[in-house]
N, C-alpha and C positions, 0 to 999 in steps of 0.2 A: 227158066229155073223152076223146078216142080217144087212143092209143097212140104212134102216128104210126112214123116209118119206124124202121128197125133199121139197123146196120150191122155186122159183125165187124171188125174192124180186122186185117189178114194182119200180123203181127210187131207194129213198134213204130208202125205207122199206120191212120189209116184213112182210108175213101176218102170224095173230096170230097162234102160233105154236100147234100140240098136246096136246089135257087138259093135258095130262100125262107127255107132257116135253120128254128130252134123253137129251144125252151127247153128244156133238159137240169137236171131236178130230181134236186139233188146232196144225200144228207145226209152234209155234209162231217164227218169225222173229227178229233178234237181232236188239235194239234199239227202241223197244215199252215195256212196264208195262205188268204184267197181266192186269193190271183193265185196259190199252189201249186196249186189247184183247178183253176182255168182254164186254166193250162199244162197238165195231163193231158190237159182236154178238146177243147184243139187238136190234140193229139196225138191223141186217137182220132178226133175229128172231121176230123182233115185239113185244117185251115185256121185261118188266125192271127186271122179273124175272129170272137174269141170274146169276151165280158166277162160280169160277174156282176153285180145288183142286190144292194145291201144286205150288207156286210162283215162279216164273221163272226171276231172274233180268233181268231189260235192256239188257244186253251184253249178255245173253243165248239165244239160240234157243232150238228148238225140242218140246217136246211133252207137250203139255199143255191139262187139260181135263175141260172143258167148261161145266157148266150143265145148261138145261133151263126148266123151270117150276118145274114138282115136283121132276125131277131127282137134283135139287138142294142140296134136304135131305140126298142123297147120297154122296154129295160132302168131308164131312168133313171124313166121315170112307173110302174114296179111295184115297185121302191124305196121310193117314196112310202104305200104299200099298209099298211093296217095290220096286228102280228107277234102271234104269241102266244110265251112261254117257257115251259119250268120251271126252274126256277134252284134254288141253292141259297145263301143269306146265311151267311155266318160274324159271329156277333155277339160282338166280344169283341177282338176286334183292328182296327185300321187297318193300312192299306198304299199304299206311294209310286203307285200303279195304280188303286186302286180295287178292285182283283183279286186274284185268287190269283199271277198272274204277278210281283206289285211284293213289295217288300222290306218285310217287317211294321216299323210304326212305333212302333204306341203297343198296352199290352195292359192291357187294362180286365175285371175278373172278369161275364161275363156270365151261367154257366150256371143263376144262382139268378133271371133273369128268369119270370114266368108268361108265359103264352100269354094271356092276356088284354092285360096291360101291349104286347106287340109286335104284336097286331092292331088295339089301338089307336094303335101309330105307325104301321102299315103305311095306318089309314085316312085319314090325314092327307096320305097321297099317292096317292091315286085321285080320278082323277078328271079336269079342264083345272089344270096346277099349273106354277108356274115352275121347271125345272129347270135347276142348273148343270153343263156337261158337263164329263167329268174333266179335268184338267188334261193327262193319256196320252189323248188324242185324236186325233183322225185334221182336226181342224175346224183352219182356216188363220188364223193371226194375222199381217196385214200380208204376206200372200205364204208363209209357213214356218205350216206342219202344228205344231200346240201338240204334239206327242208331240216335235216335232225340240229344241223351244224348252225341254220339260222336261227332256229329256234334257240337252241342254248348261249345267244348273243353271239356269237361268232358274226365276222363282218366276212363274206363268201360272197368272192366275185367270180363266178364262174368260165370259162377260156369260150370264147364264139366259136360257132359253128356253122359250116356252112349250108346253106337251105334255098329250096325254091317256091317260091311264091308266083302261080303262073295266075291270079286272080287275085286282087285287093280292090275291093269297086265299093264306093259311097252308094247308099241307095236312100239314105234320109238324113238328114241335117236336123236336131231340135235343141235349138238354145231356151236354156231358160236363165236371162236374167235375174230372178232374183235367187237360185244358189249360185251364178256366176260361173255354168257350167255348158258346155254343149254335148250334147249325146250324138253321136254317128255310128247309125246302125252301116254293118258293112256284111258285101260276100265274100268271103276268100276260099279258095282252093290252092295246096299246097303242099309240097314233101309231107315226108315222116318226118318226124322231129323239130317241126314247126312249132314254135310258142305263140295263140294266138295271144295271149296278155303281155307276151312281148313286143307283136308287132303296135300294141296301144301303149303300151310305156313310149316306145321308140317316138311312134308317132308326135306324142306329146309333147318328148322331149324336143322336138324337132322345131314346135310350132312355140316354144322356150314356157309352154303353161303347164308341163306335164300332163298325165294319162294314165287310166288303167282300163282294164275288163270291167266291166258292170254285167255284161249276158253272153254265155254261148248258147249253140246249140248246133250239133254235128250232124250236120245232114246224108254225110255219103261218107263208106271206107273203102276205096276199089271201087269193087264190081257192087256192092251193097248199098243201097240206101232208106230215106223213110219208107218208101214205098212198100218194104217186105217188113218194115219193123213192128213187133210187138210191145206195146205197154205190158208192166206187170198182171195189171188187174185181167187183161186180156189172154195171159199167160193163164194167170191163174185158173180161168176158165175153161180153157181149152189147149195145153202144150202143145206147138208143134215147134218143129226142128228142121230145117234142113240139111238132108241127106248127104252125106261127105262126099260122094260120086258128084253132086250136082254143084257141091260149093266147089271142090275144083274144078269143076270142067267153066264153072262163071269166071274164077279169079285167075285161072291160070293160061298160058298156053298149052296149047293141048299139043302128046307123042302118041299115036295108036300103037301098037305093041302086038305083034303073033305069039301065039300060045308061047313058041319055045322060049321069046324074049323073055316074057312074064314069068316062066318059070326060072328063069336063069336070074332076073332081075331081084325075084324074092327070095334068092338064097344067097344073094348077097356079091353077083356076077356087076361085072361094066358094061355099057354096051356103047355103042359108036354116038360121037355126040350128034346131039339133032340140031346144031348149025342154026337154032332161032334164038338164039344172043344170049347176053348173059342171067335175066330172071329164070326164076326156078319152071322147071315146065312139068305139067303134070301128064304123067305116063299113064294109058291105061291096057287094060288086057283085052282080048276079043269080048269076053263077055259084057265088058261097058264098065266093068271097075275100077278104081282106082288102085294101082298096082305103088304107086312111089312117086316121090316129088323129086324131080332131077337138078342137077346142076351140071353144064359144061365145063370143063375142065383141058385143055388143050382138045387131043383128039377123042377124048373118052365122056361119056356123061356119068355121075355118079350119083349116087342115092341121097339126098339128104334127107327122108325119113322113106321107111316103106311102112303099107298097111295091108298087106298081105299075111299070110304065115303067123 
């Protein structure tokens, strides 16, 4: 995956970016929003067409994926992509949140748990498991965001959902007696739609002392990880972006295309499906570009965006 273009930004702008747009891998810093994120990167990018896949609360770090212009259409099917963390569990307290952010409820003596006893709750949630999301959510009940409906005292139990968890692994145990607490940093890798302050509520509940999130930090979305991410300050220096031809050809599977298809595909034609299952695949033209992101459909593939034309 290439570089793709740079930009300095002269003062508080920069200048207008690629018609084509790419993706700006952000590892965002705890104590800013996504949409704080995004708001810089219109400002260095020079243009209001920006948005982010996959929301990162305040209190998380790591890998955020930023799109500008038309790789924006990309945004919502690499959302869908599956994350790695490392987090860390506070076991021994609940909170209104699920997180370190909510107001501790209940404190249960945790730090004389073994490591043994908490790897076997943690096994009891890897794997396809029904998850219920926090009730501090971002997930909409009847039109209102359940974070809106918690906050205005409303008691909001949210319906589980199902999710995979193909990684939940202890990698340190640290009790400390005297707040009555054990911290378990952990790796997980898992679905979209994963609550990592759920799998520490759960946890908790489990080991009967409660739990919540104390730390993320989002190591991978897909095909993306630390490894290509920028810090802001790092941004700020020197913008670059990855190229929308190269962010799909990492995240997706790839359909090569001859002239006629491409021409036929950007004006809005079907062409025969390409038979590699059901994710989106991305289609390109002879020349190397990204022509549309497909979907199979019986015997036909169809457009689900083009950035052509």
């Amino acid at each position: 995956m290439s570089e793709g273009s740079t930009r300095k930004p002269p003062g508080g702008g920069g200048a207008e970016p690629p018609q084509r747009g790419g993706l700006v891998i952000v590892d965002k810093p705890a104590g800013l929003t996504s949409h704080d994120v995004v708001a810089r990167v219109r400002r260095l990018a020079g243009t209001r067409r920006v948005g982010h896949a996959g929301t990162l609360d305040p209190m998380a770090t790591g890998v955020l994926l930023v799109g500008v212009g038309r790789a924006t259409r990309l945004l919502g099917h690499l959302a869908l992509h599956d994350k790695d963390y490392l987090a860390t569990m506070r076991l021994g307290v609940t909170t209104s949140t699920d997180d370190a952010q909510g107001e501790p409820l209940v404190r249960i003596p945790a730090s004389h748990l073994l490591a043994a006893d908490v790897v076997a709750a943690m096994t009891a949630f890897t794997g396809e498991i029904e998850q219920r999301p926090p009730a501090v959510s971002a997930i909409k009940v009847a039109g209102v965001r359940a974070y809106t409906r918690a906050r205005s005292g409303e008691d909001v139990v949210l319906a589980a959902r199902r999710v995979t968890v193909t990684k939940f692994t202890a990698i340190d145990l640290r009790p400390d007696a005297d707040l009555g607490v054990l911290d378990v940093d952990v790796e997980v890798s898992c679905s979209s739609g994963t609550y990592i302050r759920a799998l520490a509520r759960d946890v908790g509940a489990a080991l009967g002392v409660g739990g919540h999130l104390s730390a993320l930090r989002r190591t991978r979305v897909g095909a993306f990880d630390l490894r290509a991410a920028r810090t802001l300050p790092e941004l700020e220096a020197r913008f670059t972006l990855t190229p929308l031809d190269d962010v799909a050809a990492a995240a997706f599977a790839r359909r090569d295309l001859d002239a006629e298809q491409a021409v036929a595909l950007s004006h809005g034609a079907k062409l025969p499906a390409s038979g590699q299952g059901v994710e989106p695949v991305a289609a390109f033209g002879p020349d190397g570009a990204l022509v549309a992101l497909l979907e199979d459909r019986g015997d036909t593939a169809r457009a689900l965006a083009v950035f052509v034309g």
